[in-house]
N, C-alpha and C positions, 0 to 999 in steps of 0.2 A: 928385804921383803918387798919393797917400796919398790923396786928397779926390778924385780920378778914378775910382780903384777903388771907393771907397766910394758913389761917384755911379753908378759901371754897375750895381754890388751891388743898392745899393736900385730903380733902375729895373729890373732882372730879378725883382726882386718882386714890384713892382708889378704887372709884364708878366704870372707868372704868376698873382698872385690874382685882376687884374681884366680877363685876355683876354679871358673871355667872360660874359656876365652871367649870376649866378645867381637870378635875381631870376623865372624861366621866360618862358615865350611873350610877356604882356604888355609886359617889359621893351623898353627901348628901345637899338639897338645901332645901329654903323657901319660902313660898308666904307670903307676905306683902302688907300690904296697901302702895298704889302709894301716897298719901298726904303723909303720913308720910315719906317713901324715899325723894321724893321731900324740904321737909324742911330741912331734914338730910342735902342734899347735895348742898343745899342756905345757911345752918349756920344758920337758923332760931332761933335754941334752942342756940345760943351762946350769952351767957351774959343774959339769961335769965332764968325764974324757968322754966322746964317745967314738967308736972304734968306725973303719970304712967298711961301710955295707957291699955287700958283693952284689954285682951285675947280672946274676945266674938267673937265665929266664927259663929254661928249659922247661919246668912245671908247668907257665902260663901259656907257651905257646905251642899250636899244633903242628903236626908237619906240612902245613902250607905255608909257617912262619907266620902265623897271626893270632890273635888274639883268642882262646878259649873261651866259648860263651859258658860254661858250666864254672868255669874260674873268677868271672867278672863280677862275681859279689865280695871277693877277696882284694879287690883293685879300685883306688878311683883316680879317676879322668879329669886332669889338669891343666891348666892353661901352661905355655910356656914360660909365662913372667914367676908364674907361681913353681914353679918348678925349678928356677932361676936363683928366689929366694931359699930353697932346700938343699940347694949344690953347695950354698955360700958357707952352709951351715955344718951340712952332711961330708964329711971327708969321701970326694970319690962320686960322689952325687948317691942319691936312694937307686933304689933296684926298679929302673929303668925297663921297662917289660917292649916298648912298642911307642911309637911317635906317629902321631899323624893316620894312625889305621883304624879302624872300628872291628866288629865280629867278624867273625873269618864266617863267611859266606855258604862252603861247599860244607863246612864243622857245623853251622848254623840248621842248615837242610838236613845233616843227616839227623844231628839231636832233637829236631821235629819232628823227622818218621819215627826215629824210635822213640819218643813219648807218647807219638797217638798212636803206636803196637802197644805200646805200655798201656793206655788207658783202655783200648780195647779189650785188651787183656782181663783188665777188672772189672768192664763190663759183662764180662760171659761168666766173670766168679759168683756164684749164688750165695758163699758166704759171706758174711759181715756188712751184711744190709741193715743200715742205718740210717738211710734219708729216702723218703720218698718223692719222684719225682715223675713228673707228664711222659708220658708211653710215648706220644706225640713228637714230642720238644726232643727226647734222647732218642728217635727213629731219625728224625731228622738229622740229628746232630751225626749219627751211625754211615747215613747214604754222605752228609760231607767229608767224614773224615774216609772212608772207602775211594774215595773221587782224589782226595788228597795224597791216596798213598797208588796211587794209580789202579785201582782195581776197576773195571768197568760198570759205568750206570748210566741208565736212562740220562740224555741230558735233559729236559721236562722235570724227571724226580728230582736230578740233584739242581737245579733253576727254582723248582717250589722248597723242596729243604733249604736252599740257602738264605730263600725270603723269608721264611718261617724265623730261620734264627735271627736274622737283621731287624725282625720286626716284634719279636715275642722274648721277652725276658724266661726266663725258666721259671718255669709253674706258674706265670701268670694265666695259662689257661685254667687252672686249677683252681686256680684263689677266688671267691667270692666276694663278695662285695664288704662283708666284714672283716673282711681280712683272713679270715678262716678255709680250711679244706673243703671245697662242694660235698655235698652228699652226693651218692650212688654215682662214685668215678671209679669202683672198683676195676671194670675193663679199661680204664682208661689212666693208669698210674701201674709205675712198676718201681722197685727200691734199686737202690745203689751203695753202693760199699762208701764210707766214710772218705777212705783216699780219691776216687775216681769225683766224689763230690767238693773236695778238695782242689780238683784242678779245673774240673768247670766251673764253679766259684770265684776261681782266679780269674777266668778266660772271658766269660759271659757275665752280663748282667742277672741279677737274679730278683725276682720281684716278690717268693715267699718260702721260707724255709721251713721243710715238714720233715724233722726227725720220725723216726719208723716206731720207736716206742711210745712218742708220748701224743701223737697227731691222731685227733677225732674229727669225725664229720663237724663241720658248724651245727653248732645248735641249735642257732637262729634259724637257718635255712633248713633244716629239719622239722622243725615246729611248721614254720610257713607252708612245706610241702604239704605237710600234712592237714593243714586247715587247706589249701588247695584241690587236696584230692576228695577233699571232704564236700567242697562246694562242688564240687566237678560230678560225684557221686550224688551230690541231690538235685544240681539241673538234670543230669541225665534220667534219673526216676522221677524228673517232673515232666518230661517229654515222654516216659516212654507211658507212664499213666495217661496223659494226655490222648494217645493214640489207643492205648486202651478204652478212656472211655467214651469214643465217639469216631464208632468203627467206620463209619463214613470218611473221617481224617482220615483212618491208617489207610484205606482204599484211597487215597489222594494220594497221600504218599507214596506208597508203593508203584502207582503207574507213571511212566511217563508221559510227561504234558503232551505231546505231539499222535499221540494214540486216541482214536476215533471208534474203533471198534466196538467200544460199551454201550454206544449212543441207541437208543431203542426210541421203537416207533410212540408216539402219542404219547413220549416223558419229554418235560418241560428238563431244556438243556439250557444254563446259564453263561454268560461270557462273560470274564472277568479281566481282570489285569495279569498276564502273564508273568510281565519283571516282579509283583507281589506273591505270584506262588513260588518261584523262582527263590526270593530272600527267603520264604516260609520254609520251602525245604533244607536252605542253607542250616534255615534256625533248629531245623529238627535233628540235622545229623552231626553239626558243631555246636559244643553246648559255651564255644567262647562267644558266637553270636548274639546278638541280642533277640530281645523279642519283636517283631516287625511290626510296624504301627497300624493302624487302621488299615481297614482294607481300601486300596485307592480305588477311586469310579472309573470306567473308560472315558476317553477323552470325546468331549462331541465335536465337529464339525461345524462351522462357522454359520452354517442354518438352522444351528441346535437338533442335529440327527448324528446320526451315527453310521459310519461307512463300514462295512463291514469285507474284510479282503475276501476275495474271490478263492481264494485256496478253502474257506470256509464254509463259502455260500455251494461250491463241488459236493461238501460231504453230505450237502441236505437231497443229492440225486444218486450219490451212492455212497451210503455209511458205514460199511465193511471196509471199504480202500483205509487205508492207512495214509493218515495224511503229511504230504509231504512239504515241510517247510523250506523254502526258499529264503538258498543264501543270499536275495539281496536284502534280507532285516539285520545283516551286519554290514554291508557295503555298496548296500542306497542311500538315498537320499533323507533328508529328513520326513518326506511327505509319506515315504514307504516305511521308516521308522515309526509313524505312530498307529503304524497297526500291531498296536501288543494287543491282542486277545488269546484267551485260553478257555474252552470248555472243562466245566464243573457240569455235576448233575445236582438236581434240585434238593437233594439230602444232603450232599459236603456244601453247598453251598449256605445252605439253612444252619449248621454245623459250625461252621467260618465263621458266621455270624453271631453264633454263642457266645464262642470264644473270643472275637476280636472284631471291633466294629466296625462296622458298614461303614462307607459316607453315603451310600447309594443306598433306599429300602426296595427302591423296585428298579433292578437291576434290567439290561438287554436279555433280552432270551427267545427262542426258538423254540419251537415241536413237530419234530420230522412224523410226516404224512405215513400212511401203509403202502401207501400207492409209488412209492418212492420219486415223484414225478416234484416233490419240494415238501415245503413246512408252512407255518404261521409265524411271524415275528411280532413279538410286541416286550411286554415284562411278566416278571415275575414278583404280584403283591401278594404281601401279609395274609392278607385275611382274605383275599379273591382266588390266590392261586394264578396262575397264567389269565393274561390277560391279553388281547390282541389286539395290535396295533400296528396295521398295514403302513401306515407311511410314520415309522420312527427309522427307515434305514433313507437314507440321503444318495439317491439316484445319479445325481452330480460328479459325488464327491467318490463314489464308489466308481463312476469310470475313470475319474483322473487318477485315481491310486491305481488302476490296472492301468493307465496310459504310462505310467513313469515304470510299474512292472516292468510292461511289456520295454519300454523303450534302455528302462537297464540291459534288460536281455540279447534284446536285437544288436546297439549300439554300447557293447558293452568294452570294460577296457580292465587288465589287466584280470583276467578273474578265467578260472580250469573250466577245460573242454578232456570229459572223460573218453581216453582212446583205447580201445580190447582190440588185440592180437587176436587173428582169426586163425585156424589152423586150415592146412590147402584144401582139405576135402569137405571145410563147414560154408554152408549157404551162407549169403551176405545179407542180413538183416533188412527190411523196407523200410525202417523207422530208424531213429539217432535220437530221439528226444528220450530226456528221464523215464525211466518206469513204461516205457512203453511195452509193449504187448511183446513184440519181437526182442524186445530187450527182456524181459520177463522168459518167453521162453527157451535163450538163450540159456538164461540161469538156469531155469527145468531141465533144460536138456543136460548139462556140464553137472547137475548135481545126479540127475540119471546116469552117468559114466562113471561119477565119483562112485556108486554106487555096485557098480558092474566090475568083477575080481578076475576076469579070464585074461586081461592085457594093460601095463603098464600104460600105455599110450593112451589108450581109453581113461583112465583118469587123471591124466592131465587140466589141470583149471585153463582157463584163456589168461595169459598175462594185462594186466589192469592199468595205466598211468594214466595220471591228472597233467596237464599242460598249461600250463599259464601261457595265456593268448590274448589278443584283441579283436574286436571285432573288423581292423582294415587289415591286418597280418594275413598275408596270400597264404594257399593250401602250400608254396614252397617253404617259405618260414616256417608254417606247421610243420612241415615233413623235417627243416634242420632243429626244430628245436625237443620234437619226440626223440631226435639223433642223442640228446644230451641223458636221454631216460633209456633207452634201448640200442643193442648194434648194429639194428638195420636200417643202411645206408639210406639217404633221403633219394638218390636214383634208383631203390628198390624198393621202395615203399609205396603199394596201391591205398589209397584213401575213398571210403566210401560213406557218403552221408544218406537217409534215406534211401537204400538202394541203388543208387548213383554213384560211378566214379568219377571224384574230383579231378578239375583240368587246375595243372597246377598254377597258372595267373591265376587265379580265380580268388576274388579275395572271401575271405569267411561270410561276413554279410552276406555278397548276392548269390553265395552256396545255399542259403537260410539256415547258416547255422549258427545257435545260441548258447549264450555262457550256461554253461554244466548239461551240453548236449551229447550224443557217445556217437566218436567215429571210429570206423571199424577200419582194420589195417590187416593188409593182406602180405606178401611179401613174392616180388616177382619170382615166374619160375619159367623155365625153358618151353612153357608150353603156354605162355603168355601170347596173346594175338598179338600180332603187329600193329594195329589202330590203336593199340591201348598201348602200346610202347610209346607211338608219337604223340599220344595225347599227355602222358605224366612226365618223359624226358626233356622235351624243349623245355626250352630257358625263358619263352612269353617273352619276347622283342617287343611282339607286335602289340603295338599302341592300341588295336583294336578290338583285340580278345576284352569280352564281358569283365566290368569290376577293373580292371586295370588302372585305373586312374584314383580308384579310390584302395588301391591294396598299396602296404608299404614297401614294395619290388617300383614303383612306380618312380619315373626320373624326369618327366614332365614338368618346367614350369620350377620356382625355388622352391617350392611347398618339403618343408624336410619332415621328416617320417621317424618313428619311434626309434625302429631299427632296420637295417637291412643287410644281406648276405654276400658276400664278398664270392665275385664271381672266379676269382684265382684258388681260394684256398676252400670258399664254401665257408668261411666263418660268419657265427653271425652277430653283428658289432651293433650294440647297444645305444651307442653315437648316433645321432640326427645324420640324416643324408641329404646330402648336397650336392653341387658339382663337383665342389672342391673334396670332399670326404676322402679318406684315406683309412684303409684295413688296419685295424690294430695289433692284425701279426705277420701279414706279408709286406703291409706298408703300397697295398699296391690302391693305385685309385679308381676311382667310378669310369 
């Protein structure tokens, strides 16, 4: 018994030090029947006959002569020394399947297609659904295995499905923070058959397992919703009584801040903080918001007055225009930034104040005249009502805020010039600036044909594009870069500003034309004059055509330029220009 034990002993040592070789890749190993190991290393065959096992591999191995991956649980994988030890033992040596080879490769690929037909398979069975699992997580898994078996997909879908599963355990989208089934995923969860969950189980991580019978919403997250929608249901009917009972608010509300048209003669109009109504209407229509703090004062000026922008001080000579705010209060200066103002009338403002405090009790305010020729400026007290006070607006400060306007505009950079497609037979407008009269009747006219049913052509709109330009960018730059928004060519392209057509050196500045101004495009035609040919086709050589020195076509001197136009290809290369410069697709140079 003594000399048994010590016989399994040392063969369990054996077993483990020389299972597998360490010898790496080159070494030479064996497959072997697991029964037969197994006895080897009980002692089975000790003190007993035991008979020579036969060599017959035919079972394990496929017809490429290698090893069966569906076989390889029946087999294990040997080192040579250890294998060495079993010969000495086994009359004949054990059943010997393969030396030195691993899975047969072409056996390997196919018993992978046909597992993921197999799994497929049990995904399209509607019976024996017992696990619940992410709609998500199994589409995705759907488009990889599709891709796997060569059927065609999007590469995008099958690139995000693959991220998806590299990154997402299964049902981790589902599981809440308790560990529990979210509430209300019904569209977003579909079941699976026990076996199909079986093998993705094996394949993937899995982060939560929701059997089909016995899985409920969390009930933590249930409860929370519902104390959620419960708060969510009484800010909203604390806002919407709010506007209820102080119909001057819901009249705030409802209009937009930039609308002028309410404004009446001899009613005291109040200026407030715009970025404050701005958060207040945020607070009224999001009830995650909070409530916004005091009402903030307008900012005074360094003389202790108040500058009041010029786009404002227009509507006190004509208060029907609808007033138009200028985009440089997002892409001026700071000095243009601090004209936040907003017109309130003297009820919501009174109103505002109920509800939420002042810092200011006598606020800026104005009162447009009948004679529409201007107003009164002063405040708006308590107990006085409008009160007038000719010098609370700061003369100074009110021109350097139109000086930086005006000089965004002139010397402006990076910021759209609106250009309308004219059709051959429409007049060329006399004006390019915003909102002007000719631009105005433009629109009259174009909604007068939308309206007119005898001819398609007739209701035709003018095609519309915004250009992002600078103010040294020549009308030819203009003309390549409308090229990138429309298909007519920049040698067929007439530009007209104010009634004028553009000579193309000409740079935008000494054209006078300004950010968010409308040039009108015409497009040549066989019955174009010939002085207008030569004045938009040449290529501006000449050093001495007007604006030439200050337009980005300019090669005067090292001074390099935003961008400019490649005279081989007409590209237009974003690259400073230099002597040295070089086209970024013909490669050709200056």
């Amino acid at each position: 018994v003594v000399d048994l034990t010590e016989a399994i002993a040392v063969r369990k040592a054996k077993y483990e030090y020389h299972m597998e070789t360490p010898l790496g890749n080159a070494a030479k190993f064996y497959w072997i029947d697991a029964s037969v190991l197994k006895a080897w290393v009980l002692g089975d065959d000790i003190g007993h006959s035991v008979a020579a096992t036969t060599s017959e591999t035919t079972e394990y191995v496929c017809p490429h002569n290698k090893l069966r991956p569906e076989k390889s649980h029946q087999l294990k994988r040997v080192s040579e020394q250890l294998y060495r030890e079993l010969c000495s033992v086994v009359h004949a040596g054990p059943s010997v399947v393969l030396s030195s080879e691993n899975y047969c490769a072409s056996i390997v690929s196919q018993c992978t297609h046909d597992r993921l037909k197999r799994n497929l398979a049990l995904l399209a069975k509607d019976s024996d659904d017992q696990f619940v699992i992410s709609r998500k997580w199994i589409s995705c898994w759907k488009v990889c295995v599709h891709h796997a078996l060569g059927l065609k997909q999007p590469p995008s879908k099958v690139l995000e499905a693959q991220d998806w599963l590299a990154s997402t355990a299964i049902n981790e989208d589902l599981q809440c923070d308790h560990g529990n089934l979210q509430p209300k995923l019904k569209k977003q969860v579909r079941s699976i058959s026990a076996a199909l969950w079986a093998e993705l189980a094996a394949e993937y991580s899995v982060s939560a397992v929701f059997p089909t019978q016995s899985t409920v919403e969390c009930p933590d997250c249930v409860a929370d919703a519902s104390t959620q929608q419960v708060a969510h249901t009484h800010a909203k009917n604390e806002r919407n009584q709010l506007l209820s009972d102080y119909p001057a608010l819901f009249r705030l509300y409802k209009r937009p801040l930039d609308r002028v048209d309410w404004v009446a003669a001899n009613e005291p109009v109040v200026l407030m903080s715009s970025a404050w109504l701005h958060e207040w209407k945020q607070y009224i229509d999001d009830v995650a918001e909070d409530a916004p703090s005091d009402i903030s004062s307008l900012a005074r000026c360094d003389h202790g007055k108040y500058a009041v922008p010029s786009w404002i001080l227009e509507q006190m000579g004509d208060p029907i225009r609808r007033l138009q705010w200028p985009d440089q209060l997002q892409h001026g200066d700071d000095e243009v930034k601090k004209m936040d103002m907003a017109m309130v009338s003297a009820d919501e403002w009174a109103d505002l104040c109920l509800v939420y405090k002042a810092a200011s009790s006598a606020p800026l305010s104005f009162v447009m005249t009948e004679s529409q020729g201007g107003g009164q400026w002063g405040v708006l007290d308590d107990k006085h009502g409008f009160v007038n006070q000719p010098d609370i607006r700061c003369q100074l400060c009110e021109l350097k805020l139109e000086t930086a306007k005006v000089a965004l505009s002139v010397d402006f950079q990076n910021q759209p010039v609106t250009v309308v497609v004219l059709r051959e037979e429409e007049a060329i407008p006399s004006t390019g600036k915003q909102g002007g009269d000719d631009e105005d009747e433009l629109e009259s006219r174009a909604a007068a044909q939308r309206r007119r049913r005898s001819s398609r052509s007739t209701r035709r709109t003018n095609p519309t594009y915004r250009v992002t330009c600078s103010a040294d960018d020549t009308v030819s730059l203009l003309k390549h870069r409308i090229l990138e928004q429309c298909e007519t060519a920049p040698s067929h392209q007439l530009l007209y500003f104010g009634g004028t057509l553009l000579d193309n050196a000409t740079s935008l500045k000494h054209a006078g034309i300004q950010a968010h101004d409308v040039v009108y495009l015409k497009a040549l035609t066989d019955e174009t004059p010939s002085e207008v040919l030569d004045l938009v086709t040449h290529d501006g050589e000449d050093d001495s055509q007007v604006g030439f020195r200050h337009s980005a076509m300019s090669r005067r001197g090292d001074t390099a330029t935003s961008s400019w136009v490649c005279d081989a290809c007409t590209f237009v290369n974003e690259s400073p220009l230099h002597r040295l410069a070089v086209c970024e697709i013909c490669h050709s140079g200056v």
